[in-house]
C-alpha positions as CSV (number, residue, x, y, z in Angstrom):
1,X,97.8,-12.1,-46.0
2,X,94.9,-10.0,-46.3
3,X,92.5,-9.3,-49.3
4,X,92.5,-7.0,-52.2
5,X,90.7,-4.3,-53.5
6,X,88.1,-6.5,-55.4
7,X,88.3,-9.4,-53.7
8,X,86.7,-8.8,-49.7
9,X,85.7,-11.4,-47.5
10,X,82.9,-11.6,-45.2
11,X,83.0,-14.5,-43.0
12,X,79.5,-15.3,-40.8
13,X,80.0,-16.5,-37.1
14,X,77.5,-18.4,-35.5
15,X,77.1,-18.2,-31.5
16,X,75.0,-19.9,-29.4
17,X,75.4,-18.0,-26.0
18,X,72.5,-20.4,-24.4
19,X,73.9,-23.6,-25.8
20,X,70.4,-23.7,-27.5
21,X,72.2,-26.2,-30.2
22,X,75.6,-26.8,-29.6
23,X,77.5,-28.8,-27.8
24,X,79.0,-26.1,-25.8
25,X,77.9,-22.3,-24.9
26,X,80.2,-20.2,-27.1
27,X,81.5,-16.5,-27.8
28,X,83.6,-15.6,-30.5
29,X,84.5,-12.2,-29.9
30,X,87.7,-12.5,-28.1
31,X,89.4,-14.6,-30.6
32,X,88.3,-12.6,-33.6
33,X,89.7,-10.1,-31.7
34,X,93.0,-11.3,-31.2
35,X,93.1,-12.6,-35.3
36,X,92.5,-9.0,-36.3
37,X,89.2,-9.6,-37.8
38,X,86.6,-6.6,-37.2
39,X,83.1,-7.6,-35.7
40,X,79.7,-6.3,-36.5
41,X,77.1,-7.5,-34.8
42,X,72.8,-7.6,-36.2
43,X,70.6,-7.6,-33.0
44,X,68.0,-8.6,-35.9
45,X,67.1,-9.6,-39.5
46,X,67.0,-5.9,-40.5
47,X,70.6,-5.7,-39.4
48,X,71.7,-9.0,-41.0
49,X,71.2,-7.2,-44.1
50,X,72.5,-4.1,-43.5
51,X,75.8,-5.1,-41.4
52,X,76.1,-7.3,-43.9
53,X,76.6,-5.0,-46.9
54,X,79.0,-2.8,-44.0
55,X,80.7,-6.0,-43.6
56,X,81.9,-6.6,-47.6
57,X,82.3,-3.0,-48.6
58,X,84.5,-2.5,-45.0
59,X,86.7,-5.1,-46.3
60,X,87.5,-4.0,-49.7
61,X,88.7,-0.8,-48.2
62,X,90.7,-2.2,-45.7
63,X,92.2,-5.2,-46.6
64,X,90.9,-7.5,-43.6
65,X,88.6,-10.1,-43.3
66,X,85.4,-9.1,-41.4
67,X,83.0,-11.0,-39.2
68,X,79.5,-10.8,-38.6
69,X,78.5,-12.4,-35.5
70,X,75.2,-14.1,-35.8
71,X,73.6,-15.4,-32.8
72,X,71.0,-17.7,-31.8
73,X,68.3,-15.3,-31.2
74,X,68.7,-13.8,-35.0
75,X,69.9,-17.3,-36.3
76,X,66.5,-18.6,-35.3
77,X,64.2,-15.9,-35.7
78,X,61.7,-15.1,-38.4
79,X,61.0,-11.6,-39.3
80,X,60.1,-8.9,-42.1
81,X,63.2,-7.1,-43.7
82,X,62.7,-3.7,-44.9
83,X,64.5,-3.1,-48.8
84,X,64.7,-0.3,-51.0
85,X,67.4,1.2,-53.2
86,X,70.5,2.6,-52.1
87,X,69.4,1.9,-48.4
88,X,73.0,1.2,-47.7
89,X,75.6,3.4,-49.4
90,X,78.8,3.1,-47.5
91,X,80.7,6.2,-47.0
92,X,84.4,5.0,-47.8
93,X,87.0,7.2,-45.5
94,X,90.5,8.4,-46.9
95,X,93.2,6.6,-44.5
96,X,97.1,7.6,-45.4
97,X,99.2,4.8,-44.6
98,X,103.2,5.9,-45.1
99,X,101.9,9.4,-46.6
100,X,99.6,8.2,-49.9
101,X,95.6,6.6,-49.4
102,X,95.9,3.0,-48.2
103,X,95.0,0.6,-51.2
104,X,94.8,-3.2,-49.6
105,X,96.8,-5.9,-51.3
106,X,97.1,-9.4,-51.3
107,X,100.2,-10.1,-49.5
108,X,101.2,-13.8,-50.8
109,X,104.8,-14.3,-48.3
110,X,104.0,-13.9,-44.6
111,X,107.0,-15.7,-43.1
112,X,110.2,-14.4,-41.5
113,X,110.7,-10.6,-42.1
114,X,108.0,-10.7,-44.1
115,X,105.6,-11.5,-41.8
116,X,107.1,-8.3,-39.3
117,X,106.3,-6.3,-42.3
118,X,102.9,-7.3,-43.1
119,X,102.1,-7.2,-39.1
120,X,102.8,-3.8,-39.2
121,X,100.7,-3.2,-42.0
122,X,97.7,-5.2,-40.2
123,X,97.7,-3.2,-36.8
124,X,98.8,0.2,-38.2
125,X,97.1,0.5,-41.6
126,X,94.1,-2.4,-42.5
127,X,92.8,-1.9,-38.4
128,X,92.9,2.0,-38.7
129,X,90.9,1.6,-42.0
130,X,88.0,-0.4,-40.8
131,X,88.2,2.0,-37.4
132,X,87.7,4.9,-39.5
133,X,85.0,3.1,-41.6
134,X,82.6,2.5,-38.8
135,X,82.8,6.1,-37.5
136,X,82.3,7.8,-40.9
137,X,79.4,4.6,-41.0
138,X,78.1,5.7,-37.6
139,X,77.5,2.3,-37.1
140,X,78.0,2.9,-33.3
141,X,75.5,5.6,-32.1
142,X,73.7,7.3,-29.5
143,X,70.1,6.4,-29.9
144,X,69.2,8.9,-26.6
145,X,70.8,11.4,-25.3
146,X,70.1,15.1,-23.8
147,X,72.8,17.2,-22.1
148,X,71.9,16.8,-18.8
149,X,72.1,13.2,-18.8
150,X,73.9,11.2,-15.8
151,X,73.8,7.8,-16.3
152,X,74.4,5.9,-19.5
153,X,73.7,1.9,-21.3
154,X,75.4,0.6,-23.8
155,X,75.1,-2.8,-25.4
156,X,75.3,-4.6,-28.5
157,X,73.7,-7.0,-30.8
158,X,71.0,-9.0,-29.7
159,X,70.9,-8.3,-25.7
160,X,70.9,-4.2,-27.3
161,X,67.4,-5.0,-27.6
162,X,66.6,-7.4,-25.0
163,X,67.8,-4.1,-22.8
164,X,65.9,-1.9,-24.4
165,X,63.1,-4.4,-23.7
166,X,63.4,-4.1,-20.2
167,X,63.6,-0.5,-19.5
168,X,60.0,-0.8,-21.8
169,X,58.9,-3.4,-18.9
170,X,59.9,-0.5,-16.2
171,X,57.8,2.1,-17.9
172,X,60.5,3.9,-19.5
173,X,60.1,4.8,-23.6
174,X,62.4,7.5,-24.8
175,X,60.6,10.5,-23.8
176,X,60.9,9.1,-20.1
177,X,64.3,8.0,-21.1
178,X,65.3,11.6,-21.7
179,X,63.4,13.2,-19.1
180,X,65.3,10.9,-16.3
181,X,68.4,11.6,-18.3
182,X,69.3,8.1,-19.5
183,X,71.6,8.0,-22.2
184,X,71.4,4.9,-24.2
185,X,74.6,3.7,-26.6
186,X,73.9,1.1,-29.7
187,X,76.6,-0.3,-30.5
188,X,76.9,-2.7,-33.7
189,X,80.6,-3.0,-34.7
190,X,82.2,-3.5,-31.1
191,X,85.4,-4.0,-32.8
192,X,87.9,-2.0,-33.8
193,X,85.9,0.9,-31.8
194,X,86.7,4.8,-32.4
195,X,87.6,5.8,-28.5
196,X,87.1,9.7,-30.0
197,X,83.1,8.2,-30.1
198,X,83.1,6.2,-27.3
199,X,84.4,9.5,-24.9
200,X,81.8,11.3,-26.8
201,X,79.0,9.0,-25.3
202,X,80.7,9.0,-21.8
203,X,81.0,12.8,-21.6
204,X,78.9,14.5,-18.4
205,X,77.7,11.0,-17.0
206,X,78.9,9.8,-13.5
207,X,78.4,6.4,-14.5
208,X,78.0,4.1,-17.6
209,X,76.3,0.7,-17.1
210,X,77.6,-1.8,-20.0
211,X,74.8,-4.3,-20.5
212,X,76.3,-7.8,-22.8
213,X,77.3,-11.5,-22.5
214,X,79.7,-13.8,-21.5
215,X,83.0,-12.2,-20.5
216,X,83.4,-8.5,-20.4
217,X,84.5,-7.1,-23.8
218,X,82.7,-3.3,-24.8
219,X,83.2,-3.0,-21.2
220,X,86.7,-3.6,-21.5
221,X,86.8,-1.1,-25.1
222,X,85.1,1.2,-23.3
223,X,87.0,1.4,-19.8
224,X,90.1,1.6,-22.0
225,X,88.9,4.5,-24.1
226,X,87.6,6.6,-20.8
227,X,90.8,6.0,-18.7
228,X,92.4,9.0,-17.8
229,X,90.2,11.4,-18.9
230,X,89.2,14.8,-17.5
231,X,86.4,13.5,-14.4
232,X,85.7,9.5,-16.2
233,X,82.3,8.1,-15.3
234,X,82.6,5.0,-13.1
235,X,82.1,2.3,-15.4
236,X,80.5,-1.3,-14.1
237,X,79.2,-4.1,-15.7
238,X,80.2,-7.9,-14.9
239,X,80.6,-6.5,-11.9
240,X,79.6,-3.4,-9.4
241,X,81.6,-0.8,-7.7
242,X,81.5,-3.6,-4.3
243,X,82.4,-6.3,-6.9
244,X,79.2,-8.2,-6.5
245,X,77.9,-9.9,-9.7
246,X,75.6,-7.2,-11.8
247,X,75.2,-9.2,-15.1
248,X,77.0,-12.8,-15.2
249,X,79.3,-14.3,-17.7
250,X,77.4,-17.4,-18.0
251,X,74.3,-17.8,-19.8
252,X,71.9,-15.8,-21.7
253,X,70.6,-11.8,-20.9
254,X,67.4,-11.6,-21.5
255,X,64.6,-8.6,-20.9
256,X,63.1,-10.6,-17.3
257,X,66.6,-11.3,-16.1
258,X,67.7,-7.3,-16.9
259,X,64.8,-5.4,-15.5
260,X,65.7,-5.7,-12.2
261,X,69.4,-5.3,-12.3
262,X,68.7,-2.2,-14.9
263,X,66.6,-1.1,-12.3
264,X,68.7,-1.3,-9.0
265,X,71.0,0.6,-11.0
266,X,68.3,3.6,-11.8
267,X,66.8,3.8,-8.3
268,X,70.0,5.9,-6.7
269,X,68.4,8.9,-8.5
270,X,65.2,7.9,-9.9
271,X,62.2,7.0,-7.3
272,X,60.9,3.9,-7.3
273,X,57.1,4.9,-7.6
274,X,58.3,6.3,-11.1
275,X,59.5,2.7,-12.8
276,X,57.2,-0.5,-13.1
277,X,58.1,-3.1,-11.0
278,X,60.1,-6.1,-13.0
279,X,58.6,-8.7,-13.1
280,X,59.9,-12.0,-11.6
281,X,62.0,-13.8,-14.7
282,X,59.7,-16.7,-16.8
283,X,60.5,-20.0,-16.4
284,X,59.5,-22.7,-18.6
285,X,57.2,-25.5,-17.1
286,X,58.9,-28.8,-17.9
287,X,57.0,-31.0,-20.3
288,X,57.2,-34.2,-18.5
289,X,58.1,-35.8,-15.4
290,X,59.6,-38.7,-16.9
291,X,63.6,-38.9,-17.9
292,X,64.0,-40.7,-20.7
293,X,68.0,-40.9,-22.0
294,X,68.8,-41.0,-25.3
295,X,68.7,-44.2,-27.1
296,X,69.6,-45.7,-30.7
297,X,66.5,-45.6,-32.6
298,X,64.1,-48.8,-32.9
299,X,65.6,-51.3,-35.4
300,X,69.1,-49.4,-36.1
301,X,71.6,-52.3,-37.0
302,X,74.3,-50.0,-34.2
303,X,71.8,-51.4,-31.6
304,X,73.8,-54.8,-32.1
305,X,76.8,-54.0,-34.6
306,X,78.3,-52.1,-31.3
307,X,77.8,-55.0,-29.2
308,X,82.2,-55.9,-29.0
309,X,83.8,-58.4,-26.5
310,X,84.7,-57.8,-22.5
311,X,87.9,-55.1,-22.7
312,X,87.7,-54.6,-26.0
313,X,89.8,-51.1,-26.5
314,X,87.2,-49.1,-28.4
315,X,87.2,-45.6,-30.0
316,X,84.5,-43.0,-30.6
317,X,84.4,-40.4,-33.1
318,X,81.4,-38.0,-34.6
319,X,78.1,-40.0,-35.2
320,X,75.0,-41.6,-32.9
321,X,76.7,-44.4,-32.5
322,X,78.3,-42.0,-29.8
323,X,74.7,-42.7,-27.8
324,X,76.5,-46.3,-27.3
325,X,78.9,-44.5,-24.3
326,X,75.8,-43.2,-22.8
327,X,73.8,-45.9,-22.8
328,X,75.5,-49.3,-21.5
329,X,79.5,-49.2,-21.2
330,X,79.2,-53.2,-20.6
331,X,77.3,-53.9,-23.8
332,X,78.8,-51.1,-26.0
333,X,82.6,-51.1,-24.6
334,X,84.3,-48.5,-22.5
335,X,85.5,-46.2,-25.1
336,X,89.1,-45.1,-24.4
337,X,89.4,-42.8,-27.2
338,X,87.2,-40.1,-28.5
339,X,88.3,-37.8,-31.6
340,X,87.4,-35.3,-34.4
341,X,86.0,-36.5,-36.9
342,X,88.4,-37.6,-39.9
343,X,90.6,-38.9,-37.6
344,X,88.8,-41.8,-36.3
345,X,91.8,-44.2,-36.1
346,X,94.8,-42.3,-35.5
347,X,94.9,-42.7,-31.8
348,X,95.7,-46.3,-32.1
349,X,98.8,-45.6,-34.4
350,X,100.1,-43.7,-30.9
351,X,98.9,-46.1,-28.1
352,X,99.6,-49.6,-29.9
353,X,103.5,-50.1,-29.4
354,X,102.8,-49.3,-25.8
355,X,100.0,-52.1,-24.9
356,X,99.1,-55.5,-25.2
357,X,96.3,-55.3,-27.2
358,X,96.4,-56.8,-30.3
359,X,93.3,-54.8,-32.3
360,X,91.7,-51.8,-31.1
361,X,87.5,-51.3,-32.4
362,X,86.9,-48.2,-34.0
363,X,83.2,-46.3,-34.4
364,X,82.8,-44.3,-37.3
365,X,79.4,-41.9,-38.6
366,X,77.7,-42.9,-41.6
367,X,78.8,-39.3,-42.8
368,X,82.4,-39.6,-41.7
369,X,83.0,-42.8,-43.9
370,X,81.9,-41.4,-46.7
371,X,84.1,-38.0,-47.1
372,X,87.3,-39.4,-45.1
373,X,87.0,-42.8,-43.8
């Protein structure tokens, strides 16, 4: 449906690549991707702010949503912002959409035709917009470069730095970074790309080394954007030219864990004697020996409110009375069915005309009862 002219939406996404706090490990990227939503992504407080303001005036011009991708690493970190007036002023490109400027509307009916109409409008007029807004932005640029470069790193948001933190462990600051002809790519809005810019960076190397997270994605952007072009740069990432791992899809990147893979990559042309050994990745020392699980606290009525009879069908939902599965089965029940929360419940509606049981138990949070129990 999109967004009007005075009426832009900036939506924050929250990522925890390391599974820090969440349940799960998690990237958003490739689904933002697929709903049409641009992505800019801070590597720090500084750029919080700034992105941020990018984000809102991005999507007044162009109709769309936008995303900024927040991470764990910038979601927990403390820092100094620096603030003074007009320190962002967007420039706001001219895109002609059907011959006359684009102006974004609100587009209320999205079914049948209308939706083939407004899809059109998304990938060939809102998508072009914010494309043409991060270029005129230079929100993705070179921070290195010389023209006799031959290799080249890009990466984006938080690992941007964590790379740059490593080729500081090897020795290498940007004078040394320019005399070794290293080009280094910053990339902050991985999402709709210019591939004009992204050519630009790529021109004269014989190779570009993508340094990011979890499944290839500026890798992929950029692959895309340097295929058949006049002599490409072999382009590795995930994976090497012999398909051996170079940076995984699982887990975090950080500085230790870069340095040497960085560094592999720079010793083909640069002698070893002239980078720093990387140091061996830090590990942290485990606190204690002891395993302790998790356990309803001291005196909570759940430590006997989920006592329930032998074979009693029981059902879990959001709460800590979801320590009870982890804890004893025999004393808590077996619980057959978990679900979201609000619908703590439902799955006995589906399973009662089919078994003998004639009451099912149901766990609920303290929370959960009282919005939509």
């Amino acid at each position: 449906m999109g967004t009007s002219r005075l009426g832009g939406v900036l939506a924050f996404v929250g990522d925890d690549p390391g599974s820090k706090s969440s349940s799960i490990p998690s990237g958003s990227e490739h689904t933002l991707r697929g709903l049409g939503v641009p992505i800019l992504e801070p590597g720090n407080l500084q750029e919080v702010m700034e992105l941020g303001l990018h984000g809102v005036a991005m999507s007044l011009l162009s109709g769309l949503w936008t995303a900024i991708r927040v991470t764990t690493p910038v979601a927990d970190s403390v820092g100094t912002a620096d603030v003074w007036p007009g320190q962002v002023a967007p420039v706001l490109p001219v895109v002609e959409w059907r011959g006359v400027p684009y102006i974004p509307k609100i587009t209320p009916n999205v079914t049948g035709q209308f939706g083939i109409d407004t899809e059109e409008e998304l990938l060939d007029a809102r998508i072009r917009v914010a494309r043409a807004y991060g270029s005129a932005n230079d929100l993705n640029h070179v921070t290195v470069e010389t023209p006799s470069d031959w290799i080249g790193l890009a990466s984006r948001g938080t690992v941007y730095f964590e790379m740059r933190a490593a080729l500081g462990a090897l020795g290498l600051d940007d004078e040394r970074l320019r005399r070794f002809g290293i080009r280094i790519l910053h990339v902050r809005m991985p999402d709709p790309v210019d591939a004009e810019a992204l050519r630009r960076f790529g021109r004269g190397l014989s190779e570009i080394v993508v340094v990011e997270e979890k499944r290839s994605f500026l890798e992929t952007t950029i692959r895309e954007a340097l295929y058949r072009t006049a002599d490409p740069p072999a382009i590795v990432g995930k994976y090497d030219e012999r398909g051996d791992t170079l940076f995984p899809q699982y887990g975090t990147l950080d500085a230790d864990r870069l340095a040497a893979a960085i560094a592999a990559r720079l010793s083909r042309r640069i002698e070893a004697s002239e980078l720093r050994a990387p140091r061996r990745p830090r590990r942290l020392l485990p606190v204690a020996s002891a395993d302790r699980a998790a356990y309803l606290c001291s005196g909570c009525p759940h430590n006997v409110s989920l006592r329930v009879p032998e074979e009693t069908l029981v059902g879990g939902g959001i709460g800590c009375h979801a320590l009870g599965g982890r804890m004893d089965p025999a004393m808590f029940g077996d619980t057959a069915i978990k679900t979201h929360m609000g619908a703590e419940g439902a799955g006995w509606i589906g399973i009662e005309p089919f078994v003998e049981d004639r009451h099912f138990v149901q766990n609920i949070g303290d929370g959960t009862y009282f919005h939509s129990g």
